[in-house]
C-alpha positions as CSV (number, residue, x, y, z in Angstrom):
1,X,-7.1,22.6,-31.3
2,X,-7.3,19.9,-28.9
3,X,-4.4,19.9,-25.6
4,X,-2.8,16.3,-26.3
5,X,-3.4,14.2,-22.7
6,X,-0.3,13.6,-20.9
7,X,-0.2,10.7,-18.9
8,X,-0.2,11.9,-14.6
9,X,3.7,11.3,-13.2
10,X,3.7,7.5,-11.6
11,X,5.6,8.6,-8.5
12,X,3.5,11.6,-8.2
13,X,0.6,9.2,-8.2
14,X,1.9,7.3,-5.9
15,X,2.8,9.9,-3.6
16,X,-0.9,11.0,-3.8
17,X,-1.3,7.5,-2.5
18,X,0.7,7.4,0.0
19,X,-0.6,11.4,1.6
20,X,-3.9,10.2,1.5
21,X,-4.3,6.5,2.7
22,X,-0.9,5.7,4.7
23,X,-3.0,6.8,8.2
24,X,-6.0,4.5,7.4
25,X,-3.9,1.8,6.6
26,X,-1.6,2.0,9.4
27,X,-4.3,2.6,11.9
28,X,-6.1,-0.8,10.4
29,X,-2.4,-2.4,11.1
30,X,-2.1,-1.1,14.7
31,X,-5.5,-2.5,14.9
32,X,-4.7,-6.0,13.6
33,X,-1.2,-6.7,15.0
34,X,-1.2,-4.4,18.2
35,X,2.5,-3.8,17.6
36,X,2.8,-0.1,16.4
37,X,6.6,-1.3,15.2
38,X,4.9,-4.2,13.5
39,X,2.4,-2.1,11.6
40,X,4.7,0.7,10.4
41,X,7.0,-2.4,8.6
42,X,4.1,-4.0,7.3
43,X,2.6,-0.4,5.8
44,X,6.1,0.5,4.6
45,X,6.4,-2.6,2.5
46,X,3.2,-2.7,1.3
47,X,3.7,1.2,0.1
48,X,7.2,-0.8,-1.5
49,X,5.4,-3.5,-3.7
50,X,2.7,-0.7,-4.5
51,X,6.1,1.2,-6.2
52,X,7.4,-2.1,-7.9
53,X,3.4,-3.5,-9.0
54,X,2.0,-0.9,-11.8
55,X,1.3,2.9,-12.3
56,X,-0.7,3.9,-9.5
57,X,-3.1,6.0,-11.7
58,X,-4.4,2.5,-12.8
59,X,-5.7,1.7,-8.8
60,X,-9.2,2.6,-9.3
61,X,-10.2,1.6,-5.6
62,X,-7.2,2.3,-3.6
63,X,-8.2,1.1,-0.5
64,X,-9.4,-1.8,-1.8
65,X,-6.0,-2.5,-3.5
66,X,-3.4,-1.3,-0.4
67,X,-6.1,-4.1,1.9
68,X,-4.9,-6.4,-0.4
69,X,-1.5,-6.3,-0.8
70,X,-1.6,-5.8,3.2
71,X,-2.9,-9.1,3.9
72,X,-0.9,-10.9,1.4
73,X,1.5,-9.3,3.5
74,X,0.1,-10.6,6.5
75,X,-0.2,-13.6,5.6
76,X,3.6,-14.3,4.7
77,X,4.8,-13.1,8.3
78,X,2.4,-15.0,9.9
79,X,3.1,-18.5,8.0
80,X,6.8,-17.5,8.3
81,X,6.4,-17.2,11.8
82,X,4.3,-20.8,12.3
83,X,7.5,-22.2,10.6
84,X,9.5,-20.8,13.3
C-alpha cells in the first residue's frame, strides 16, 4: 500500500525560499544600488511578487528565478526615476 503524495504547503515553500536566499539576494542589492534602504525595498518586493507569481515548489533554480524578478525590478525604478 502506496502513501498518496501530498503536495509541499506553498507558504511553507516559500518560506524555505525566503530562509535560504533572502542574504544572497540582498547582499547582490547592496552591491548593485549601494543604498542598504534601497536594497532591503527592492528584496522585500521581489519576495512579494514571488508570493503573488506561482507555488514556489515549481522554482526549480531559485536563484536564477529571485535574479530575475530582481531586475525586472530594477529596471522599473530605474526608468521611473529617468522620468523624474
Amino acid at each position: 500500500m502506496s502513501v498518496p503524495h501530498t503536495p509541499p504547503d506553498p507558504m511553507l515553500q516559500v518560506q524555505q525560499l525566503y530562509v535560504g536566499h533572502h542574504a544572497w539576494l540582498l547582499s547582490r542589492l547592496k552591491a548593485r544600488l549601494r543604498d542598504t534602504a534601497e536594497a532591503q525595498d527592492v528584496a522585500s518586493e521581489t519576495f512579494v511578487r514571488v508570493v503573488a507569481a506561482r507555488p514556489a515548489a515549481v522554482v526549480q533554480e531559485p536563484r536564477a528565478f529571485l535574479t530575475t524578478i530582481a531586475k525586472r525590478l530594477l529596471f522599473t525604478l530605474w526608468r521611473r526615476r529617468e522620468l523624474e
